[in-house]
Backbone as ProteinMPNN parsed JSONL, in Angstrom:
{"seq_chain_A": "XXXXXXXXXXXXXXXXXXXXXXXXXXXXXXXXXXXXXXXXXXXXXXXXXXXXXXXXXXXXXXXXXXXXXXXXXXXXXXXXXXXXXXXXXXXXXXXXXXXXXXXXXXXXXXXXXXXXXXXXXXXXXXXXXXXXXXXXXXXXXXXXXXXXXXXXXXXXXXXXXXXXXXXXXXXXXXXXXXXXXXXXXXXXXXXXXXXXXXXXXXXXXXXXXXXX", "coords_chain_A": {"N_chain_A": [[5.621, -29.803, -7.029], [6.703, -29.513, -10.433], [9.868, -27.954, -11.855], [9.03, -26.941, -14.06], [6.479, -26.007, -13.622], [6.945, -24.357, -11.443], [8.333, -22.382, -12.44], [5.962, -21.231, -14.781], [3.937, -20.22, -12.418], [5.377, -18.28, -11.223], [5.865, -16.341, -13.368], [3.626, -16.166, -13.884], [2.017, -14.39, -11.967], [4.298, -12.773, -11.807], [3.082, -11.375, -13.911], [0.823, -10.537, -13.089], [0.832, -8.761, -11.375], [2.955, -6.687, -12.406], [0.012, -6.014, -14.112], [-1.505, -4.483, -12.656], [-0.042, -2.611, -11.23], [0.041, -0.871, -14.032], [-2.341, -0.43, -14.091], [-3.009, 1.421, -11.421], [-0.354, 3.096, -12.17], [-1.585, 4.217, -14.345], [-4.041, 5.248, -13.29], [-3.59, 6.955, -11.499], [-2.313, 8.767, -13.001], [0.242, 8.905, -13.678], [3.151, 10.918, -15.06], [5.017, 10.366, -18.177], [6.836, 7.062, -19.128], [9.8, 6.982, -20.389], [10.577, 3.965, -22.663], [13.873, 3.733, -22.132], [16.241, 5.076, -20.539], [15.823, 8.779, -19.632], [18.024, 11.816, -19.62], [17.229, 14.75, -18.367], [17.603, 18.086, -19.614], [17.709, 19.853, -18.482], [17.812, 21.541, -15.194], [17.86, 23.152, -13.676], [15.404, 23.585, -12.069], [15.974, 21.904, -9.722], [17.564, 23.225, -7.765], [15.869, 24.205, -6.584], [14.335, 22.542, -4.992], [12.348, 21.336, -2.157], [14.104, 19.42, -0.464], [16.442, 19.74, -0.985], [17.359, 21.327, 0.996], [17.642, 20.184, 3.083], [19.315, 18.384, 5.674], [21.865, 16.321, 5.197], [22.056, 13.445, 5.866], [18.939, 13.069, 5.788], [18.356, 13.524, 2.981], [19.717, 11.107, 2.271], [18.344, 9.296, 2.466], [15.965, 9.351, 0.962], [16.456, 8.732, -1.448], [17.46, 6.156, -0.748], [14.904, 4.966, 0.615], [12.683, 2.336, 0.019], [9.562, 1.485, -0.147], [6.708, 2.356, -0.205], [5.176, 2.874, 1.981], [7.123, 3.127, 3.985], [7.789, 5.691, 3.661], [6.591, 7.622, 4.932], [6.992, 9.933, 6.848], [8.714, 11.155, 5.299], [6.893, 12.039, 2.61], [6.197, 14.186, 3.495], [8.213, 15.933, 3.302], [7.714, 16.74, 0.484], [5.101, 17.408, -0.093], [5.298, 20.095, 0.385], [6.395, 21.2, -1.601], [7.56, 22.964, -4.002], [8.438, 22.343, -6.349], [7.706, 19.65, -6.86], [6.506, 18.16, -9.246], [7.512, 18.485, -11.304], [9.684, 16.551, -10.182], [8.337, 14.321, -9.972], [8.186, 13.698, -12.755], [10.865, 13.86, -13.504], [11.801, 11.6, -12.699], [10.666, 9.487, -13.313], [10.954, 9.505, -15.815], [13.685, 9.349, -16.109], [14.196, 6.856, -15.141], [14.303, 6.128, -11.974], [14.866, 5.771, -8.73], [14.029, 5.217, -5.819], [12.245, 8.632, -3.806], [10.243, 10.497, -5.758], [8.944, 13.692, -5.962], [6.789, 12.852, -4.127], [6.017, 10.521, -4.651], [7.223, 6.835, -4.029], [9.315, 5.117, -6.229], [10.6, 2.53, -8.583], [13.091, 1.647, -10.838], [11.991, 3.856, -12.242], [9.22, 3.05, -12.084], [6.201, 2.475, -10.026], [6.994, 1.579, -7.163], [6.707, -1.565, -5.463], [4.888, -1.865, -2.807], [3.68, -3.221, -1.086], [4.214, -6.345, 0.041], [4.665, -9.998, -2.092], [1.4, -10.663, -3.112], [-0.192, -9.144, -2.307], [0.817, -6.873, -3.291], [0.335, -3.973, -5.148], [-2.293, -3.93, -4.688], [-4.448, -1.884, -4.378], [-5.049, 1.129, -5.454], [-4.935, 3.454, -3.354], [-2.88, 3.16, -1.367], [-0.97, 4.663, -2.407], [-1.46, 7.325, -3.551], [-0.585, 10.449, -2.79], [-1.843, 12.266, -0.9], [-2.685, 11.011, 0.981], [-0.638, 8.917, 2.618], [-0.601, 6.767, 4.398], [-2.514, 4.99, 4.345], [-2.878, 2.259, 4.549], [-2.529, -0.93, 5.914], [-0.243, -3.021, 6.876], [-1.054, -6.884, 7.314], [-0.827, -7.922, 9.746], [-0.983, -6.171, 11.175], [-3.504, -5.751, 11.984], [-4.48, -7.039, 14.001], [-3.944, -4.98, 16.725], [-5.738, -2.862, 15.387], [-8.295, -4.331, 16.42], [-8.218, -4.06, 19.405], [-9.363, -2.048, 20.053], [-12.61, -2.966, 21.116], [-12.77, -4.702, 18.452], [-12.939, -6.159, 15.097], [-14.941, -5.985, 11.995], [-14.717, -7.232, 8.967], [-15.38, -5.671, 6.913], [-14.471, -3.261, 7.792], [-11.581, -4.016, 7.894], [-11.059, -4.36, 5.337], [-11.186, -1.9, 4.668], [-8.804, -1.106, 5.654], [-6.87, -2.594, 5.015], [-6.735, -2.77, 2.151], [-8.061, 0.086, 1.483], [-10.812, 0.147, 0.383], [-14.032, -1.04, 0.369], [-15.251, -3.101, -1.162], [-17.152, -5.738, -2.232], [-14.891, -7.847, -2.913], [-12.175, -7.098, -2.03], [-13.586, -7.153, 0.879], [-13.642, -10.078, 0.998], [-11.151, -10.756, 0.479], [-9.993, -9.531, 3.047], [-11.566, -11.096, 4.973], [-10.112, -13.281, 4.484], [-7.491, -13.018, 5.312], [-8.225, -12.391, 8.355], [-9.244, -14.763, 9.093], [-6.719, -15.849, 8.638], [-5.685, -15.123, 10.912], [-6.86, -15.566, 13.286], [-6.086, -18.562, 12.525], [-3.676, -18.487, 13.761], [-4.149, -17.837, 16.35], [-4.173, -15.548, 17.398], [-6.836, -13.664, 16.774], [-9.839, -14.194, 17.547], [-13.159, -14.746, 16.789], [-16.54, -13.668, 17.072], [-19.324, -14.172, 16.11], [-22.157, -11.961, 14.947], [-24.888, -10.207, 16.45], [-28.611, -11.292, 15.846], [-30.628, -10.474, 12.674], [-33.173, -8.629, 12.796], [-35.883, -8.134, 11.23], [-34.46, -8.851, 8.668], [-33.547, -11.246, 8.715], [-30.441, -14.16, 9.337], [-27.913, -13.272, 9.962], [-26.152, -10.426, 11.596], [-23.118, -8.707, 10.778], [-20.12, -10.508, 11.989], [-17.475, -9.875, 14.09], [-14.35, -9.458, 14.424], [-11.997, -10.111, 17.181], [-9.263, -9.386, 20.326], [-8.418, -12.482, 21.908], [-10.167, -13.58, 24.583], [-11.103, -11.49, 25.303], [-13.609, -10.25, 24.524], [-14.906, -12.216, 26.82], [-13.802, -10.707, 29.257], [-15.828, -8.342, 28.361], [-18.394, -9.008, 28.832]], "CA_chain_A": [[5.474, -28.992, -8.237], [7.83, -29.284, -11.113], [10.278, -26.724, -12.15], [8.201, -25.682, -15.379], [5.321, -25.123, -13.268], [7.323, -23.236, -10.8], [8.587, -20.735, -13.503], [5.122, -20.562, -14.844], [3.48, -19.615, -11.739], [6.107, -17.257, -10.958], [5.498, -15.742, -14.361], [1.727, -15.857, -13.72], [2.582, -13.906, -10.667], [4.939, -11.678, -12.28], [2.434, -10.219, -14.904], [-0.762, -10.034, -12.664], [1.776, -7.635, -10.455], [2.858, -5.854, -12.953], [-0.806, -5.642, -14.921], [-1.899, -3.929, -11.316], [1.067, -1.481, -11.356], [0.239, -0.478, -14.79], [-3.647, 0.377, -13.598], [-2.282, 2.227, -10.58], [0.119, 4.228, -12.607], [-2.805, 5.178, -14.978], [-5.195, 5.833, -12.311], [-3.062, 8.173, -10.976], [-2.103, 9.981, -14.338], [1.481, 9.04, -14.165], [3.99, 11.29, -16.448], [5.219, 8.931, -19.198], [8.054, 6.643, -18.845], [10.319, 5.684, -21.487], [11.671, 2.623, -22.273], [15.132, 3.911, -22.331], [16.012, 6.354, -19.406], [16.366, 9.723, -20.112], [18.156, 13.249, -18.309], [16.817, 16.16, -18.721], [18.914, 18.938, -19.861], [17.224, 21.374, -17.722], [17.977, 20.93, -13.744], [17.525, 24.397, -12.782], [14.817, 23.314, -10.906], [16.632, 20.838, -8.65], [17.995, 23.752, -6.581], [14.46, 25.0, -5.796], [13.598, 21.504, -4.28], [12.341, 21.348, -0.575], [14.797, 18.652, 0.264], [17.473, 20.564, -1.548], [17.836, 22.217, 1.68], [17.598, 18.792, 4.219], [20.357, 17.334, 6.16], [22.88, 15.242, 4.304], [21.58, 12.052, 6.425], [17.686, 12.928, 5.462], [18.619, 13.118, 1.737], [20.212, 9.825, 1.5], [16.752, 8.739, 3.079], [15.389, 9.696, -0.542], [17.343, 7.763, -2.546], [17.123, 4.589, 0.048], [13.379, 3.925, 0.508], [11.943, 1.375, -1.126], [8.425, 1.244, -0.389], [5.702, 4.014, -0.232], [4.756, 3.068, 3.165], [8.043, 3.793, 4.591], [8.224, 6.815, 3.082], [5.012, 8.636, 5.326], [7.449, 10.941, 7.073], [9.447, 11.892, 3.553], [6.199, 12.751, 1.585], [5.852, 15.842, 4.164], [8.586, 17.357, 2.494], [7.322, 16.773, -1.113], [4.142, 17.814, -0.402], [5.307, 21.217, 0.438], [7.92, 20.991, -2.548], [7.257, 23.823, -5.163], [8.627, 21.201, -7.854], [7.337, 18.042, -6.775], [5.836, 17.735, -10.44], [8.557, 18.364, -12.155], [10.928, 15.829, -9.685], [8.125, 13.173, -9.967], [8.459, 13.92, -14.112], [11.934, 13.569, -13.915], [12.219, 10.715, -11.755], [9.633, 8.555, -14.397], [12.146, 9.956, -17.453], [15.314, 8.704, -15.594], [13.871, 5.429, -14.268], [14.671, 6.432, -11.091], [14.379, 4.405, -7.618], [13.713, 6.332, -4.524], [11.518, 9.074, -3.832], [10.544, 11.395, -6.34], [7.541, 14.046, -6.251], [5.973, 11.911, -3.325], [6.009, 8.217, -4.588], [8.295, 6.012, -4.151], [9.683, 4.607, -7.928], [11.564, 1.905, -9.02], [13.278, 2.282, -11.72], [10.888, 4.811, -12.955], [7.785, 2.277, -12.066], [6.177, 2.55, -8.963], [7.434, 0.39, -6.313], [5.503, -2.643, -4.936], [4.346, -1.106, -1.839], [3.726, -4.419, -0.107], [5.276, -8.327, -0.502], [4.411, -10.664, -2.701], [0.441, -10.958, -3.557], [-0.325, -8.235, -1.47], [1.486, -5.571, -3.561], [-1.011, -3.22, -6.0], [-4.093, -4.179, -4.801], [-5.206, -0.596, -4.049], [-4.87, 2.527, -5.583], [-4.975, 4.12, -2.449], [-1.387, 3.503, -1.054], [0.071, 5.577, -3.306], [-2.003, 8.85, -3.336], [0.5, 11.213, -1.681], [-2.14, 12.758, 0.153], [-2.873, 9.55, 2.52], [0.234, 7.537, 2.376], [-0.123, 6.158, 5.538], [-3.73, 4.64, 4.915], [-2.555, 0.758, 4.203], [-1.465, -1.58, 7.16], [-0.135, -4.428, 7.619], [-2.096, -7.625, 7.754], [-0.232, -8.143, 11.517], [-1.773, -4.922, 12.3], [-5.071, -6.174, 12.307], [-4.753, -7.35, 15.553], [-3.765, -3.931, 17.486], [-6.759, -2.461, 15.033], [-9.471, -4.736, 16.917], [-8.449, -4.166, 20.488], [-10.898, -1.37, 20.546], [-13.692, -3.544, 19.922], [-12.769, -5.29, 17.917], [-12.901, -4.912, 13.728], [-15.336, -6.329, 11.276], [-14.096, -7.716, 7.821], [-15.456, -4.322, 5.519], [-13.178, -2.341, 8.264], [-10.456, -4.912, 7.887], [-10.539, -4.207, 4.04], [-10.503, -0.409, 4.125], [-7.594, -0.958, 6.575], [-5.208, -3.055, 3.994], [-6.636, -2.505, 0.7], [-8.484, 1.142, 1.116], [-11.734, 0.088, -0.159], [-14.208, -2.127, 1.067], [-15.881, -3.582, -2.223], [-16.374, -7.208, -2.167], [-13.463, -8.374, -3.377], [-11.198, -6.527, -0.857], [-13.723, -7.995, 2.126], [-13.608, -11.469, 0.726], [-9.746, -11.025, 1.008], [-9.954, -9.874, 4.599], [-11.708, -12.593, 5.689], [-9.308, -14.507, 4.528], [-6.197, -13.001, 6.138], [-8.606, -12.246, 9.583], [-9.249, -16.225, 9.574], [-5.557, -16.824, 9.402], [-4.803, -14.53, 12.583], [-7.545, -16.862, 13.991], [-5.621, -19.735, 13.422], [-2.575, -18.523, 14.591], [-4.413, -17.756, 18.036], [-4.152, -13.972, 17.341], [-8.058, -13.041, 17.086], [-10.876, -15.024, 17.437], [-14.472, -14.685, 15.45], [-17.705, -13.714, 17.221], [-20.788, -14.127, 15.245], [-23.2, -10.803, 14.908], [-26.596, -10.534, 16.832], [-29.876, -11.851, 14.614], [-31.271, -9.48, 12.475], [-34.258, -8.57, 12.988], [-36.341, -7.97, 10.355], [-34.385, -9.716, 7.224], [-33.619, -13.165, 9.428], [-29.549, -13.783, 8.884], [-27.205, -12.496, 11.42], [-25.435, -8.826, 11.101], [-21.962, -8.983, 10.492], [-19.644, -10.58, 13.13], [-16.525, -9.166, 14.794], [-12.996, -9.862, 15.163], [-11.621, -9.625, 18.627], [-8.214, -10.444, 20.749], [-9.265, -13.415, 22.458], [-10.576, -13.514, 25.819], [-11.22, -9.845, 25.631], [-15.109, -10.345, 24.621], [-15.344, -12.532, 27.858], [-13.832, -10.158, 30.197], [-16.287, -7.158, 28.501], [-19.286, -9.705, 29.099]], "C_chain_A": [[6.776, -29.043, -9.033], [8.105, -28.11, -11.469], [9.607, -26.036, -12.969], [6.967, -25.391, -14.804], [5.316, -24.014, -12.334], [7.428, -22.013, -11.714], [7.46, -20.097, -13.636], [4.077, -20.035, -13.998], [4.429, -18.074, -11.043], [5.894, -15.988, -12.012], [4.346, -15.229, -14.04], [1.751, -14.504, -13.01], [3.008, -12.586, -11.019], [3.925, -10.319, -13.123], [1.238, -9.853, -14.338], [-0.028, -8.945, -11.971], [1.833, -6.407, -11.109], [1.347, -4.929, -13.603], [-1.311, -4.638, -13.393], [-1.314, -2.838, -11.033], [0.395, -0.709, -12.518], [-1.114, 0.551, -14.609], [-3.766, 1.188, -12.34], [-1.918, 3.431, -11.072], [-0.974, 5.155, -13.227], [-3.744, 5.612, -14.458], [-4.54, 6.939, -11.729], [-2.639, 9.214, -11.807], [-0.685, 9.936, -14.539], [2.155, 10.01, -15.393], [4.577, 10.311, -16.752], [6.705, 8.469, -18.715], [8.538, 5.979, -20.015], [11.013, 4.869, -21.891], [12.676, 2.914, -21.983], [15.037, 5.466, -20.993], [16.784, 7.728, -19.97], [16.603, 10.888, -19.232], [17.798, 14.036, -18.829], [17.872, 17.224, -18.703], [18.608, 20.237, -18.983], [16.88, 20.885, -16.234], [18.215, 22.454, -13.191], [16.684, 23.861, -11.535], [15.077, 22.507, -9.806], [16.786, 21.604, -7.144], [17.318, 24.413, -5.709], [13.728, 23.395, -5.282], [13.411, 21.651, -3.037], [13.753, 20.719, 0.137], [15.805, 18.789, -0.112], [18.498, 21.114, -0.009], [17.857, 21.577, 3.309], [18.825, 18.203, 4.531], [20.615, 16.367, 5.106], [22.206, 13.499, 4.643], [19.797, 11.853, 5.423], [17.858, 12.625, 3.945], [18.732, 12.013, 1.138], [19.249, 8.96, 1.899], [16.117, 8.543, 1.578], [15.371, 8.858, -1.43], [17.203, 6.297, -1.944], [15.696, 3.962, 0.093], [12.915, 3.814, -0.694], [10.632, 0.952, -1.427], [7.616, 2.49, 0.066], [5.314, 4.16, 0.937], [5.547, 3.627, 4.498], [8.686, 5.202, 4.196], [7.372, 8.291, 3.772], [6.109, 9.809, 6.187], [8.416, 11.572, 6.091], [8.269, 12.39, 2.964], [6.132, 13.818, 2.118], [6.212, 16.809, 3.451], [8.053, 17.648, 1.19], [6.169, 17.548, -1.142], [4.035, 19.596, -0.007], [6.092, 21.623, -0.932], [7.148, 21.636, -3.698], [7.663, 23.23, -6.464], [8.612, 20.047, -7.601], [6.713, 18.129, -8.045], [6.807, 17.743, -11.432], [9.862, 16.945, -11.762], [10.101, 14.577, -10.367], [8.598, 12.923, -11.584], [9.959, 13.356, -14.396], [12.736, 11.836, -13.567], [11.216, 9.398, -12.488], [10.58, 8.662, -15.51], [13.089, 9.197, -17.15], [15.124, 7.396, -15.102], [14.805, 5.537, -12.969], [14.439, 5.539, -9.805], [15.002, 5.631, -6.356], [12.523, 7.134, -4.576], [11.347, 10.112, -5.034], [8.659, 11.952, -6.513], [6.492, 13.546, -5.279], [5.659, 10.569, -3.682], [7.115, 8.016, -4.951], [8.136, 5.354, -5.517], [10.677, 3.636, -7.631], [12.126, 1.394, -10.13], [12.233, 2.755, -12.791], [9.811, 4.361, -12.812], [7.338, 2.585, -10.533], [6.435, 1.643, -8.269], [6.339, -0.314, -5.792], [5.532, -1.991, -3.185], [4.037, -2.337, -0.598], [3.909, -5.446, -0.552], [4.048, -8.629, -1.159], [3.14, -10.583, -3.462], [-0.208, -9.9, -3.086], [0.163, -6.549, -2.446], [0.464, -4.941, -5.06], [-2.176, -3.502, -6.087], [-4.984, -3.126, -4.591], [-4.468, 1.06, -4.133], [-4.355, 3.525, -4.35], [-3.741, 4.466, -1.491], [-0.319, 4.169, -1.75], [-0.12, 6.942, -3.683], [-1.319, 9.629, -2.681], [-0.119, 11.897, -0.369], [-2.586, 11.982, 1.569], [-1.753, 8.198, 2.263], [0.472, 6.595, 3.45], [-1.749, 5.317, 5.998], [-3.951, 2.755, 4.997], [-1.653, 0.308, 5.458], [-1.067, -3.038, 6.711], [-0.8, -5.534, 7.834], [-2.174, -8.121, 9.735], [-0.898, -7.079, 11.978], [-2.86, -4.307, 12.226], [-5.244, -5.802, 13.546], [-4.622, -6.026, 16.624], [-5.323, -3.176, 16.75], [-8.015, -2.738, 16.163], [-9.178, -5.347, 18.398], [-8.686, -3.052, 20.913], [-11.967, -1.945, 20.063], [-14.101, -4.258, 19.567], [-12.941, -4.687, 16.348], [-13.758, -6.159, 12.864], [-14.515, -6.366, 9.705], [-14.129, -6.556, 6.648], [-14.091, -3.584, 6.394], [-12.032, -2.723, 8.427], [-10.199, -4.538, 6.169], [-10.548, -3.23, 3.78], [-9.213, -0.429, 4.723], [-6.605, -1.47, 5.518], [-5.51, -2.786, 2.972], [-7.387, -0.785, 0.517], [-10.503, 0.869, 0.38], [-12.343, -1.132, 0.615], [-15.663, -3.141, 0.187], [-15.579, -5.196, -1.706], [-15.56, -8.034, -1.976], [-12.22, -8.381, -1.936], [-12.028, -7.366, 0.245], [-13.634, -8.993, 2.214], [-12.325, -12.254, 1.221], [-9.794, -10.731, 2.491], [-10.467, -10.367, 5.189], [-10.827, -13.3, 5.539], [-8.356, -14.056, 5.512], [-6.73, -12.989, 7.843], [-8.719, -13.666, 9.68], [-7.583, -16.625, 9.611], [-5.359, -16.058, 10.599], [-5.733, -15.409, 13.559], [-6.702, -17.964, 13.771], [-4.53, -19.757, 13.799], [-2.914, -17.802, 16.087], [-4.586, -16.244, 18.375], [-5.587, -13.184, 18.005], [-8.626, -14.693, 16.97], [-12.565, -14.155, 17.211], [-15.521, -14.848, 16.43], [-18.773, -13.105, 16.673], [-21.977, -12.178, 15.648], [-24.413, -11.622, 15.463], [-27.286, -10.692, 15.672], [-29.855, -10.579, 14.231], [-32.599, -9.583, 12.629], [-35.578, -8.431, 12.331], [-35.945, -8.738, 8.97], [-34.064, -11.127, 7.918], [-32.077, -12.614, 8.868], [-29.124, -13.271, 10.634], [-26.376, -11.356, 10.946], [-23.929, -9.592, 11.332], [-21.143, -9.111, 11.839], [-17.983, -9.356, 13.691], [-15.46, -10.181, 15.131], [-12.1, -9.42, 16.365], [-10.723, -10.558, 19.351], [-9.018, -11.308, 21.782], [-9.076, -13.093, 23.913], [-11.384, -12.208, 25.874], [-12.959, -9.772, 25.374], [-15.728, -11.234, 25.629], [-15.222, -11.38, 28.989], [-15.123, -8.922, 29.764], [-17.639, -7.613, 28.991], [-19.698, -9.276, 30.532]], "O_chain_A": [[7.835, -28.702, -8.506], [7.272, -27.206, -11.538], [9.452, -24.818, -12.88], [6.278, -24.545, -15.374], [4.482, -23.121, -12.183], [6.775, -20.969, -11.7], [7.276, -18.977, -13.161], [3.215, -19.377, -14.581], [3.941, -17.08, -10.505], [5.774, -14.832, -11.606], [4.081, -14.032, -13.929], [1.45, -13.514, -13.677], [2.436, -11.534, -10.734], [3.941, -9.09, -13.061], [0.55, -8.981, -14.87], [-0.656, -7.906, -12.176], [1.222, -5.378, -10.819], [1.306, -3.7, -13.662], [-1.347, -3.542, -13.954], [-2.014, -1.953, -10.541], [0.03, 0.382, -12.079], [-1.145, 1.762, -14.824], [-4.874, 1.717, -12.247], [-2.477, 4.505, -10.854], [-1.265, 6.309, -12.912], [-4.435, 6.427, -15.069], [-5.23, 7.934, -11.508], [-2.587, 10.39, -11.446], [-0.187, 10.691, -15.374], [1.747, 9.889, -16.548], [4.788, 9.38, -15.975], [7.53, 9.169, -18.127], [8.122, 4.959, -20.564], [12.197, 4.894, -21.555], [12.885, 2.141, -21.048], [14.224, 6.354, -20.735], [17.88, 7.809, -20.524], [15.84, 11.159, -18.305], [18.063, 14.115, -20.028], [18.83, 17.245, -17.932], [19.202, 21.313, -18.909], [15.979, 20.085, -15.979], [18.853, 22.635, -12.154], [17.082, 23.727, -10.378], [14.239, 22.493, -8.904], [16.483, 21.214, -6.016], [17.62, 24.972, -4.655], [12.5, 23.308, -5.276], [14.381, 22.187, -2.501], [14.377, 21.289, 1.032], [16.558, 17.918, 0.324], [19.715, 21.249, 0.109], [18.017, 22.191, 4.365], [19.399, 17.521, 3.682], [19.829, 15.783, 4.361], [21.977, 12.627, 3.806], [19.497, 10.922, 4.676], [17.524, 11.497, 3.582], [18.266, 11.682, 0.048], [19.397, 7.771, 1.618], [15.828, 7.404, 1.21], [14.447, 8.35, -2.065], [16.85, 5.362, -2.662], [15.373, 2.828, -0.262], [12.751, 4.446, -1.738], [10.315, 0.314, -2.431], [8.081, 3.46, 0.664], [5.028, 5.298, 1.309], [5.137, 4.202, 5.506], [9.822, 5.625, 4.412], [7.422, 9.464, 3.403], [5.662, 10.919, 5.896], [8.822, 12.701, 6.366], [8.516, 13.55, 2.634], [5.98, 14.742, 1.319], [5.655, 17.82, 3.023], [7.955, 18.821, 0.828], [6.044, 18.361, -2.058], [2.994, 20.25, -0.079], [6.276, 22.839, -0.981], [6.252, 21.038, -4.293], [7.224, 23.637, -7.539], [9.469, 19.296, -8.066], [5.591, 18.279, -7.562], [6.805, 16.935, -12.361], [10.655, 16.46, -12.57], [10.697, 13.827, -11.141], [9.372, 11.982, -11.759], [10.22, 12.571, -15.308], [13.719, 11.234, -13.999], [11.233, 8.316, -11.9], [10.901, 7.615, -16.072], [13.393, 8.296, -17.932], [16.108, 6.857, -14.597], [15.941, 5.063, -12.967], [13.754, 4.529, -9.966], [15.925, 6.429, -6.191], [11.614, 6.666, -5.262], [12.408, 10.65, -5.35], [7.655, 11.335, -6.869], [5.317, 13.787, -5.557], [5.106, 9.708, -2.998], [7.861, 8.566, -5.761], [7.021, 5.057, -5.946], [11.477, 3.734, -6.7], [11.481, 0.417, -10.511], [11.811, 2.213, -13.812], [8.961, 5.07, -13.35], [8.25, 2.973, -9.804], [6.074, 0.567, -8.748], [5.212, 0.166, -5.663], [6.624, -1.772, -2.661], [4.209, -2.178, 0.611], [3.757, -5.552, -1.769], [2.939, -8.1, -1.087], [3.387, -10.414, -4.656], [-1.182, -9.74, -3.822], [-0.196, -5.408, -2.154], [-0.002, -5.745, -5.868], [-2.969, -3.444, -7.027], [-6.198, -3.33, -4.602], [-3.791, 1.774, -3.394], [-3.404, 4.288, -4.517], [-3.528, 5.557, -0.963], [0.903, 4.152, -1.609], [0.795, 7.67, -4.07], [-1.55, 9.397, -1.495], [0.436, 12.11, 0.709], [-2.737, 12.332, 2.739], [-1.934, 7.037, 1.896], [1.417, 5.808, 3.519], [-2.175, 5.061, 7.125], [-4.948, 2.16, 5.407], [-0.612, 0.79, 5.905], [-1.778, -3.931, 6.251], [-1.446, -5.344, 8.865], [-3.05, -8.447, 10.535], [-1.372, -7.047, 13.114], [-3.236, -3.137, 12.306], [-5.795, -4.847, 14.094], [-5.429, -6.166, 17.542], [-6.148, -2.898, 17.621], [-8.628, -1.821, 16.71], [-9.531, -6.464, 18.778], [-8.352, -2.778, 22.066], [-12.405, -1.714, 18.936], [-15.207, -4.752, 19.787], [-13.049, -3.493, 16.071], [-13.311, -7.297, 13.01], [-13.734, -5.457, 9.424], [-13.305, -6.434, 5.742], [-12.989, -3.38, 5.885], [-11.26, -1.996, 9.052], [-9.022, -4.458, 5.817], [-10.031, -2.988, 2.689], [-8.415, 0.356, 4.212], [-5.62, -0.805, 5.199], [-4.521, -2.386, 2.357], [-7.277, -0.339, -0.624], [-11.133, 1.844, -0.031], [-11.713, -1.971, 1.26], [-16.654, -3.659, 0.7], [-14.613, -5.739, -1.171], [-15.463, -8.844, -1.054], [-11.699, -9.248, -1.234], [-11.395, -8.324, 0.688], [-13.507, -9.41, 3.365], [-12.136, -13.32, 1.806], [-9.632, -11.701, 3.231], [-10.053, -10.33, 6.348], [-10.579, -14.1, 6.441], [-8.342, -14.658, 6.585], [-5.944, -13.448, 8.673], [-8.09, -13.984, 10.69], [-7.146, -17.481, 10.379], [-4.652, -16.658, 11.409], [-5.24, -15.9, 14.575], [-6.422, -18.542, 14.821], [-4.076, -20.817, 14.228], [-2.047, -17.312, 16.811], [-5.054, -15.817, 19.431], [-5.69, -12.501, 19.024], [-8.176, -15.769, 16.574], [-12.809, -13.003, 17.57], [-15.669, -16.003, 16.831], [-19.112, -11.922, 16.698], [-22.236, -11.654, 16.731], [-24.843, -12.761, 15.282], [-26.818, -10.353, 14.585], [-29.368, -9.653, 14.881], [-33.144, -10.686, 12.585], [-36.511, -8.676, 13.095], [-36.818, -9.19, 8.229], [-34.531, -12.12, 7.361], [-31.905, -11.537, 8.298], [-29.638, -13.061, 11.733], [-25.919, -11.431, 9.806], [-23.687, -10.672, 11.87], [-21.243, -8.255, 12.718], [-17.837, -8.155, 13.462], [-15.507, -11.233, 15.769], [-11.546, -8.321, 16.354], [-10.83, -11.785, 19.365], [-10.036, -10.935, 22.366], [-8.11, -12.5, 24.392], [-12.35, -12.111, 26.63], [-13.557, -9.117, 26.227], [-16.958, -11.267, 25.606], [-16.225, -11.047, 29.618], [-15.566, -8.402, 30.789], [-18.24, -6.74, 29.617], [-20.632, -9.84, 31.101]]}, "name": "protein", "num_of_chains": 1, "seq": "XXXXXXXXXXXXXXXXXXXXXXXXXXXXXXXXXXXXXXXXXXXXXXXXXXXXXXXXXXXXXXXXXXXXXXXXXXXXXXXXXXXXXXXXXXXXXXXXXXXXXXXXXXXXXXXXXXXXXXXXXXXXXXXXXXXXXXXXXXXXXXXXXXXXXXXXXXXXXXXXXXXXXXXXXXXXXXXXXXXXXXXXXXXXXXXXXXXXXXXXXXXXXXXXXXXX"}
């Protein structure tokens, strides 16, 4: 690939990311952010924050994480936090980076929540009240050794939803842990009535011989 097609896939890249962020923020109702960062002249409320009143170490926790998923034992405090609406407010004004209000921001945007292609594909990692509902594509595999895990419950697991789209993608990532030896793919019993076979199952290997 030449360099000008590197850039422009990087570009490509860049703005489907962002356009995903932008339907995120607005799905969630974001307070506004404006171009230019701005302080608020009124910080009374700062000293009525929950985490106002948190170890020096936990604090600088605040300010350090960078993604929403590492943040599931920090939203606790927010979500008790009598001005989490005002911090997240302020923390969108100031283009801020850390926590603020229960999501993680960067400068004032919300942070990409997971790498590369992977990052704003679902509303759902960023809801404060389930910030801990998005895994890992690696942690599939611990998922479907009860079991095992079908491809819809593979796409509420990383993307929150299990529309098309999202299961289409976890097939894909469940076939690569197949070919890195991870899981392996057994087919669903017939159906019985529409012909077709019911949906199969992903399972660590061997483990559907020994339950046999």
């Amino acid at each position: 690939m030449t360099a000008d097609a590197l850039i422009e896939d990087a570009t490509t890249r860049s703005q489907a990311l962002s356009a995903r962020r932008r339907r995120i923020e607005e799905t969630l109702d974001l307070p506004p952010r404006p171009k230019r960062p701005e302080r608020d002249s009124e910080t009374d409320w700062m000293s009525r924050a929950r985490c106002a009143d948190e170890p020096a170490e936990r604090r600088l926790a605040f300010v350090a994480v960078a993604r929403q998923r590492d943040a599931r034992d920090l939203v606790t405090t927010c979500a008790s936090c009598p001005v989490a609406t005002e911090c997240l407010a302020d923390g969108r004004r100031s283009h801020l980076s850390g926590l603020a209000g229960g999501l993680v921001l960067d400068d004032g945007h919300l942070a990409q929540d997971r790498r590369g292609d992977l990052a704003f594909r679902s509303t759902a990692a960023w809801h404060r009240d389930v910030p801990a509902q998005l895994v890992e594509p690696e942690e599939l595999v611990d998922l479907a050794r009860e079991g095992g895990i079908t491809a819809a419950e593979a796409a509420r697991a990383l993307l929150g939803d299990d529309e098309p789209a999202s299961v289409k993608f976890a097939g894909t990532v469940l076939r690569s842990l197949v070919a890195e030896g991870q899981l392996e793919h057994v087919p669903g019993p017939p159906r019985v009535s529409a012909g077709g076979r019911q949906p199969g199952r992903w399972v660590i290997p061997g483990e559907e011989d020994d339950d046999a």
